[in-house]
N, C-alpha and C positions, 0 to 999 in steps of 0.2 A: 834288267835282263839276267841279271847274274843269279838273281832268284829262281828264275826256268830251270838254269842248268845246274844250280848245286843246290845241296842241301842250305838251309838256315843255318846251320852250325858251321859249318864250310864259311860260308859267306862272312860269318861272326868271327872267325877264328883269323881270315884274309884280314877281312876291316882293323881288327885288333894290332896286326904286324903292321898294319902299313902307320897304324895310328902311332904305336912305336918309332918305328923308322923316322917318322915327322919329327916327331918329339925330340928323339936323338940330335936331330942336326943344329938343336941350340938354338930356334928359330920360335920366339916368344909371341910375336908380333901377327895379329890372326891376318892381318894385310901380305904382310909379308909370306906367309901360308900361301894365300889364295894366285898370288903373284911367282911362287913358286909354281904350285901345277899348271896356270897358265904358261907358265913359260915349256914348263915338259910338253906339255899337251901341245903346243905351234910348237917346238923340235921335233916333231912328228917320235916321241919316243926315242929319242935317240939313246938314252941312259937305261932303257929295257933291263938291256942285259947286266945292269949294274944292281938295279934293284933285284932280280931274279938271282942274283949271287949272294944279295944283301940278305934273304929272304932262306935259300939253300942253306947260308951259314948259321 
């Protein structure tokens, strides 16, 4: 869906921070990845606004 609304390079440039962001928090383990967004994702987002400061700065 994110493909509708922005461009390709938008979309590249989002994927790339957030891939960042992952990578930062020290978290090696692709399990452990997966079991991190699962867990944001049932918090209904609760950390939104942490990543959106993470993201601004």
């Amino acid at each position: 869906m994110l493909a509708n609304a922005m461009t390709v390079n938008t979309v590249q440039a989002v994927a790339n921070e957030v891939l960042k962001f992952i990578n930062n928090l020290g978290i090696e383990n692709m399990d452990d990845k997966q079991k991190l967004g699962s867990k944001t994702a049932k918090d209904g987002f609760k950390n939104e606004y942490f990543v959106v400061d993470c993201f601004n700065d």
